[in-house]
C-alpha positions as CSV (number, residue, x, y, z in Angstrom):
1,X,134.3,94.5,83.3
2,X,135.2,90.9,82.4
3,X,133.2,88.0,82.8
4,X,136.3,85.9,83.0
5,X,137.1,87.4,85.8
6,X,135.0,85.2,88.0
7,X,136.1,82.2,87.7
8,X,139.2,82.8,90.5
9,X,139.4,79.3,91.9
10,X,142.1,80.4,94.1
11,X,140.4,83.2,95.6
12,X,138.1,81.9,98.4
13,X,135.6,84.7,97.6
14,X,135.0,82.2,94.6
15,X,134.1,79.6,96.5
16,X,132.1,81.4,99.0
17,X,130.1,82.9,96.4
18,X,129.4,79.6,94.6
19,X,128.5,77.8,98.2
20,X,125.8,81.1,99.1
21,X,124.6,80.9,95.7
22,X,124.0,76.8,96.0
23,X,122.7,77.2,99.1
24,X,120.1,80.2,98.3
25,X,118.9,77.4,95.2
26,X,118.4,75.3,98.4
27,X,116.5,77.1,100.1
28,X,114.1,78.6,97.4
29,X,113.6,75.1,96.3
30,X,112.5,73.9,100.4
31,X,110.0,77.0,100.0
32,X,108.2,76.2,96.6
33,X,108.6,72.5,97.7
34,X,107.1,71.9,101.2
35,X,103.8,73.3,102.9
36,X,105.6,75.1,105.3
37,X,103.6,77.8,108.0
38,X,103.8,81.0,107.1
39,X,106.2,82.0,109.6
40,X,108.9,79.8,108.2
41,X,108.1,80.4,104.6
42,X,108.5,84.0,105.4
43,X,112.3,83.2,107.7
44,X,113.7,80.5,104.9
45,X,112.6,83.5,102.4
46,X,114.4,86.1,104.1
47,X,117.4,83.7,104.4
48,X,117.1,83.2,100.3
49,X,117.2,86.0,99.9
50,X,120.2,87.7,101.9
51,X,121.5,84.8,100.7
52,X,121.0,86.5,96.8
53,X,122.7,89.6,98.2
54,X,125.7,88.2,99.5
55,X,126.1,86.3,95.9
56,X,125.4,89.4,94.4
57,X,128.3,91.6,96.5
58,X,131.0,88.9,96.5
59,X,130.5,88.5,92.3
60,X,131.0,92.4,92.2
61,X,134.1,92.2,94.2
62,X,135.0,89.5,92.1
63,X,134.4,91.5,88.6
64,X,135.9,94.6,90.7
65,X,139.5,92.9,91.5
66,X,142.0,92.3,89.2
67,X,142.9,88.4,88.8
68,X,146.8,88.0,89.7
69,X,147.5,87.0,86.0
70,X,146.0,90.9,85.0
71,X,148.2,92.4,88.2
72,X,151.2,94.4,86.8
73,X,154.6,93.5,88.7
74,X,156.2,95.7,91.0
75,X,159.2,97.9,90.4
């Protein structure tokens, strides 16, 4: 596995991984920031963190695929 391989700009699992991963930061930073109730500490957590393990799947399937440029052509 490659690194390089996730940087696909042209694949919109890129981008969708970059956006949950943003918006996981978000919401970890509303939890340490705010007194919220418990209640919604606990919900914006559980959002956080499904948020971390759809990151986490689309950056395997990322590393997984082949880029186009590492593709072989056709016969």
């Amino acid at each position: 596995m490659k690194l390089g391989r996730l940087w696909q700009p042209r694949n919109p699992a890129f981008w969708l991984m970059i956006a949950v991963n943003l918006l996981s930061t978000l919401l970890a930073w509303v939890v340490r920031s705010y007194t919220l109730g418990t209640p919604a500490s606990i919900l914006i957590a559980v959002f956080a963190i499904g948020n971390v393990v759809i990151g986490l799947r689309l950056m395997w399937l990322l590393l997984r695929d082949p880029t186009p440029e590492e593709t072989p052509p056709a016969i």
